[in-house]
Structure formats: C-alpha cells, structure tokens
N, C-alpha and C positions, 0 to 999 in steps of 0.2 A: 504493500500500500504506500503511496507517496506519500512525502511531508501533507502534502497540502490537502489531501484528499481525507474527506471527512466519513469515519464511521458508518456503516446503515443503521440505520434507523431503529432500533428494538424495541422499543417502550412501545405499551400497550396502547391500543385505537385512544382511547379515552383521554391520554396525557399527551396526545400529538394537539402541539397546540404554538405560535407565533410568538415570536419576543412580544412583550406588551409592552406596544411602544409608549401607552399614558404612564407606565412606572420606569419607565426611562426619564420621561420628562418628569414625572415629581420626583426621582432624585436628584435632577438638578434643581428644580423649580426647591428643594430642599436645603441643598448645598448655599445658593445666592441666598436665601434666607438666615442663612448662619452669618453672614457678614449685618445683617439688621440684628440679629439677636445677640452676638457679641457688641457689637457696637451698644445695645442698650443693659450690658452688663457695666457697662462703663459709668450708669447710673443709675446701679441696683445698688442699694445699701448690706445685702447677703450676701451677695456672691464674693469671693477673693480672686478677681479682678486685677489683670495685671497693673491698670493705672486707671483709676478712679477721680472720677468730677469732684468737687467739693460738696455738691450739692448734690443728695439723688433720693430717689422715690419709690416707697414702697411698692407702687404698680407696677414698674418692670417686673415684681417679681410674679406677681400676679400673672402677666401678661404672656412671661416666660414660660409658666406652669402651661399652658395651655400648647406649647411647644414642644417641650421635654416628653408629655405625655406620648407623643405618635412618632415624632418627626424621626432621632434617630434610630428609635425602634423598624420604622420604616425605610429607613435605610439598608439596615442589616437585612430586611426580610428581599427586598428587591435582590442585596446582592447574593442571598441564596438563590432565588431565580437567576441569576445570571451564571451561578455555579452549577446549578442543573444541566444549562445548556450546552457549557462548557465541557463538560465531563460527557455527555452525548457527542460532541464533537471530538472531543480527543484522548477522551478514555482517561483514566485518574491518573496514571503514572504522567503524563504529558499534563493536565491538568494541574499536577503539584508543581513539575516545572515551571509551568507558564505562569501562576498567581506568586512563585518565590521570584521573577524578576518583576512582573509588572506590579504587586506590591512592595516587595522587598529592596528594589532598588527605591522608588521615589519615599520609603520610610527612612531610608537611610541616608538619602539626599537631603531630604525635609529634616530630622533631625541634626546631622549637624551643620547644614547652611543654615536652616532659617529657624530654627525651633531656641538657637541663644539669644537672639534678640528678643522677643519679648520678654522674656527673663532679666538681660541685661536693662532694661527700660522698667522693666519693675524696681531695681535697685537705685535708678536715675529717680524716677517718679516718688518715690517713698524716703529718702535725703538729698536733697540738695546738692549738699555736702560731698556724695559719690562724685570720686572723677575719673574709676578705674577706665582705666584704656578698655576699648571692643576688643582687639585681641586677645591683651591680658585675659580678661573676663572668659573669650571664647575658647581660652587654655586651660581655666579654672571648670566652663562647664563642662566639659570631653574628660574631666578627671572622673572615671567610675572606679563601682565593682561591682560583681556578679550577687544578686538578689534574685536566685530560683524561688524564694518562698512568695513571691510574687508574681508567679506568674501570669499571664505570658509577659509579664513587665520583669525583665530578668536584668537590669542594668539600674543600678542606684549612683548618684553620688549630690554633693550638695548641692550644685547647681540644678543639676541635670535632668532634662523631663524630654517625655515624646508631646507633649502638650496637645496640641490639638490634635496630633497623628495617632492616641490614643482611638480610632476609630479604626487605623489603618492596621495598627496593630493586632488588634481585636479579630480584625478580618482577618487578617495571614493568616493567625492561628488557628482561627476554625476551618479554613479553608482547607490547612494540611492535617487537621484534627478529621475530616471527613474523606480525604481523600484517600485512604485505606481501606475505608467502607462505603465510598459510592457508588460501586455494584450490586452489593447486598442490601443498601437501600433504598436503592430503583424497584427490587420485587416488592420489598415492603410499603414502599408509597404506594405500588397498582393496588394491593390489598385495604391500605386505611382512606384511598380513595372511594373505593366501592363501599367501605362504610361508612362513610362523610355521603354519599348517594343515597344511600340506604336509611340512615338516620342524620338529619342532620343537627340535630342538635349537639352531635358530636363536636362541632366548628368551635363549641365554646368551649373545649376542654381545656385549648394552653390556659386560658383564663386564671383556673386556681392553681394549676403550675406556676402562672406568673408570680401569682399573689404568695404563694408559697414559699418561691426565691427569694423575691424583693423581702417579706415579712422575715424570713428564718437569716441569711446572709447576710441582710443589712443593703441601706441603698448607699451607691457612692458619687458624692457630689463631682467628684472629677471625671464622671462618663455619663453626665448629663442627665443626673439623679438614680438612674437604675442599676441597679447589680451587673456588671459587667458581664455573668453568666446568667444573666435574663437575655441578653440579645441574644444567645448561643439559639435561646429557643425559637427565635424570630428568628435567625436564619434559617437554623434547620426545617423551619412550616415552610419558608419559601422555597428551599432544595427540594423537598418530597410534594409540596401539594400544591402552592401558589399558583403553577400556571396549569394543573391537570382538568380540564373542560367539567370532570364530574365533581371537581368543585368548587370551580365557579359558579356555576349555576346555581348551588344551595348558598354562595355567596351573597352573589346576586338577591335576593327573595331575603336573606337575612339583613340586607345593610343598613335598614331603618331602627329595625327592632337594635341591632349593636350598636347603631349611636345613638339613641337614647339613654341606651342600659350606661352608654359608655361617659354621656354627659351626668348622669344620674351618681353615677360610684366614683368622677371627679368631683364632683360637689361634695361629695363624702368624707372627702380629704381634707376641705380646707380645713376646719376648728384643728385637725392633727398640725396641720403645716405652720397655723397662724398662731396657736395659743399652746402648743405641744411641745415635749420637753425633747430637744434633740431629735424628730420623727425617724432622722436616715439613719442611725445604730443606735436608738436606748430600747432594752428589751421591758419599758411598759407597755401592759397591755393597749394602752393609743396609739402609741408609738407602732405597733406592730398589727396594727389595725388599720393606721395611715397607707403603711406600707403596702399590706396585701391590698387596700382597695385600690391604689397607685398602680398597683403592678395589675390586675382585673382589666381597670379603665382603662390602661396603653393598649392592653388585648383589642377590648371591643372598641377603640378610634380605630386602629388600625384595621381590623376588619371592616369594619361598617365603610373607609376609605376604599379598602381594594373593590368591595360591593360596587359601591356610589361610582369608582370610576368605571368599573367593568361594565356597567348600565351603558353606558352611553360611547361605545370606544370608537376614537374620532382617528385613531393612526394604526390602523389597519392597511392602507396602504401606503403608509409614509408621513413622515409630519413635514410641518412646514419647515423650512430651510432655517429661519431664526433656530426652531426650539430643536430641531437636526442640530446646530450648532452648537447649542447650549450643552445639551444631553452629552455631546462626543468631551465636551470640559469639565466636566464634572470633576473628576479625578484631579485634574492639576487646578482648578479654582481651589477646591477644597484645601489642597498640600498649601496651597498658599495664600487664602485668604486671611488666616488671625495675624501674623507678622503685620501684615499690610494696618486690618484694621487697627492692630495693637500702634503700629507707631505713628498711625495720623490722632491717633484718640491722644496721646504724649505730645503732639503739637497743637492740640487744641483745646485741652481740660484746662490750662492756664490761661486762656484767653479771657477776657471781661463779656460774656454773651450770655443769652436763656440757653437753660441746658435743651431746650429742642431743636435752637439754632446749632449750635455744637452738634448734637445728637445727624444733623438732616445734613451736616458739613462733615461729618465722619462717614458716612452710610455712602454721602456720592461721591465721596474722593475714593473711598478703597476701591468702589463697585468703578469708576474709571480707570482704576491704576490696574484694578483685575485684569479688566477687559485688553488695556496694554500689553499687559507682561505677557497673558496669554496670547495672543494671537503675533505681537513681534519678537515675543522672547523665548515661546514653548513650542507654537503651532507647526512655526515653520523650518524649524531644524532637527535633525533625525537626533543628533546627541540629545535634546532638551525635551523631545518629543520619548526616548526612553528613559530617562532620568523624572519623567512624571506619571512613566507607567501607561503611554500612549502607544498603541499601535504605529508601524511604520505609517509615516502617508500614502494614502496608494497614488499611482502611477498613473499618468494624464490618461495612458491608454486603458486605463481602467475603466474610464467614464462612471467611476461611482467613489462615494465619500467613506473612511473605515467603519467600520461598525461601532456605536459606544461601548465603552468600559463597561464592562462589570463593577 
C-alpha cells in the first residue's frame, strides 16, 4: 500500500459518516473566543491572571462560567472526532506518528519561544522594580526537572509552565493513550452505538461520570475549571460515537431537553461558586455538590450543542472560504494567541481609560496581530507551517486547500 493511499473503509454502515464541517468551525469559532475570554481575565478579580487592571469586576466571572462550562470540553470532544478519522485513514501505528509531530513539535515550539513571556510580564507587571533581562529570565524558565507525579505535566521548575499549551498537552497524551486500543474500540463503539439506537437515554450517561470526576478529583482552575481527566471522557464520546449516524439522530430529538437540563444544573452551581468554601478541592459536602452539578451541566451544553448544530448542517458540501480559512488556523491561532493577548493587556492596564475601552483595545489589537502572524509569518512557509502542526500547503496543481487540523 502507498504512503499516500488510505485504508478501506471497515467500520460498520451506521458510522460511515463526513467530517462535520459545523465542529470544524466551532473549534475555531472557539479558539478566536479564547482571545475575548483571556483578554476579560484581565478584569476578573478571581482568576490569577498574568497582568491585571487595577480595577475589575465580579461579572467577568460570571460571564466566564458560562464558557468554561462547554467551550473547552468541546474542544476535546471534536478532536476525538478528528482522531476517529485519523486512525480510519492511517491505522494507529501511523496515527501515533502523525499526532507526536503535528502536536508534539508546535508544544515544544510554543513552550519554549513563547510560553516565557507571559510569565516574564507577570514578574514586570506585579514590581516595578523587576529589570531582569528576557534572556536572563528565558535561562531561568528552561531550568526544570522531571515531575512524573504529575502527569502528563512531567516537567517542573520555578518559572516554568506549558501555560496555555496545557490543552495541547492534554491532547498528545490521550491521543497516544488511545492509540494502542483504537482497533478494539472501533468494535466497541459499533456495539454502544446500537445501544444509544436502541435506548436513548443512554446519551446521558457520561453525565454522572462527569459529575463523578469533577466531584471525587477535584476541579483544576489551571485547565479551565474541570478535572483534566474529565476531558479524557469528552474525547473518548467523540472517538467512538460523535460522528456515528445512529447517534446523531437520538442526538438530534434530545438537544432541547439537554439544554434545559443543562441551563437548569448550571444554575445549581452558583450559591457553591458564589458563597462556597473553596468549591474546586474542599471535600464539603457543597463543595462537592458544586462540582458534580458543574461536571453534569458541561455534559448536557455540550450535547444539547452537537444536537442544535446537527439540526441544521449548512457545510455539507463545503463552507465558505472565510470560515474554510478560519477552521485550517485553529491550531496555530490557539499556540499563539495568550502571548499576544498577555502583552498588549501589559501595555494597556497602565493607561488612564474605562476598563471597556482597555478591554475593546486588547481584544482588536491581538485578534489583528493574530491575523498577521498567521497568515505572513505561519501560512506561508513550510518551516513555520510544521512548527505549528500545519499540514504541508498543497500544490497549485492541486487545485484544493489542506484539510483542517484535528
């Protein structure tokens, strides 16, 4: 069989089914979002925020919760659908290859180019007084040691963080956590599809799996409130079911009733969030009450989402050229949008303005500077384009655009 030539086809009648290109586009349509939702960490009074307004507002937090809840759990789950696909096309052994360069390289680029500056800007922003040289500083955060008891975050030292590649990491690891067993369970999804057919009430089950995790592990404010092994289980529903026809359809018919359920058991949360004693690791019983309904509700947003969009699926034969564009940046917006936002927000917290001016002058300079780096400084060169985990560009004579990232 050639390089280039892709597998037949095995999976059962029922899971032959098209990239869905609307979860292409809401993980970009997710990723741009992250440059508004950092950007208004910068005046949340909670969060520990590389460099903070003087002034800020209990309603970002608010506002945030309502993001935290789906957005990166949706994330995770799309790119278990795109690790479905992946492993249909090149089988797990070549699959574990291809996700340790096209993640493994731009996490390792992303941490030590750009992941010490915001860091460095946290130490400028917080005294004056700091005049440590970038260098210096960028010698001081590349000082590790090995911390297995953290996994998959196996690299400790005083500076040193994967900071917002935290997502990227997450992903490697499950990617090559599954690729040993995504043979054996491609039979297993044909089977708990027919019974997601058959009963559908089964769709709710991760539900008190979630609540379980988040409640018993503890939620962690550094991976955007949830248990880092909650996403595990959002990926793995997108590798076995997300895109199998028998169950979307019970998707489909349920996405009203889960976002209800799912607006109904976040409101359940606030009095934990608002008036509760440490909600993300105190083992009272609120505390752990907050949690499991936190961990339920990201359940049924995100379903009730894949529902709502699967209702009306408008990129069936292609999207528009914009959101074609958007979709293929995903991957390298994301590796590089908190630097960005992090160091216009450190030339602009000191200015004399309302924090919304500030706030609406952070949000369109990154999302311009984005668009720059991307498209003259990643798109169009083959080094910059693998160092962000891009596919090569195809060839004029290709007459077609790559496919997006996983």
């Amino acid at each position: 069989m050639g390089a280039d030539t892709e597998p037949p086809d095995t999976e059962p009648p029922g899971a032959r089914s098209g990239r869905r290109g609307e979860l292409d586009v809401l993980r970009a349509l997710v990723v741009v979002g992250l440059v508004f939702f950092h950007s208004a960490l910068v005046f949340s009074p909670d969060d520990d925020f590389y460099v903070k307004n003087t002034t800020t507002t209990g309603a970002v937090t608010v506002l945030a919760g309502f993001g935290v809840v789906w957005a990166m759990p949706m994330l995770f789950l799309v790119a278990g659908l795109g690790a479905r696909h992946s492993v249909r096309r090149r089988g797990s052994a070549r699959f574990a290859r291809e996700r340790l360069v096209r993640l493994g390289v731009p996490l390792v680029f992303g941490t030590v180019v750009l992941c010490p500056l915001p860091q460095w800007l946290r130490l400028r922003a917080a005294d004056p007084a700091y005049d440590e040289p970038y260098l210096t500083f960028w010698g001081r955060f590349l000082s590790v040691r090995p911390d297995p008891a953290d996994f998959p975050f196996v690299l400790e030292g005083e500076h040193f963080e994967t900071g917002h590649l935290w997502f990227v990491v997450l992903l490697l690891a499950f990617c090559l956590l599954l690729a040993p067993f995504a043979t054996a369970l491609t039979g297993w999804a044909d089977r708990a599809a027919e019974a997601v057919q058959g009963r559908p009430a089964l769709l709710l089950l991760p539900a008190p799996l979630l609540a379980a995790v988040n409640a018993l592990l503890g939620m962690e404010e550094d991976f955007a409130g949830w248990n880092r092994w909650a996403y595990l289980l959002f990926f793995a529903y997108g590798f076995l079911l997300a895109g199998d026809e028998r169950v979307r359809v019970p998707t489909r018919r349920a996405a009203v009733r889960a976002g209800v359920a799912g607006v109904a058991l976040f409101a359940g949360t606030a009095p934990g969030f608002v008036a509760g004693d440490d909600p993300f690791t105190a083992g009272t019983p609120a505390a752990l009450a907050t949690r499991a309904l936190f961990g339920a509700a990201g359940w049924c947003w995100v379903l009730a989402i894949l529902g709502l969009l699967d209702r009306r699926p408008r990129f069936r034969h292609g999207m528009p050229p914009f959101l074609a564009y958007l979709a293929v940046a995903a991957l390298p917006v994301y590796v590089l949008h908190q630097p960005v936002v992090v160091a216009f927000a450190y030339g602009v917290v000191g200015r004399s303005a309302p924090a919304a001016v500030k706030y609406a002058v952070i949000v369109t300079a990154s999302l311009a500077t984005l668009v720059l780096l991307y498209e003259l400084g990643v798109r169009r060169w083959a080094v910059t384009r693998w160092l962000f985990g891009m596919r090569p560009a195809a060839r004029p004579e290709d007459g077609r655009p790559p496919p997006p990232a996983p």
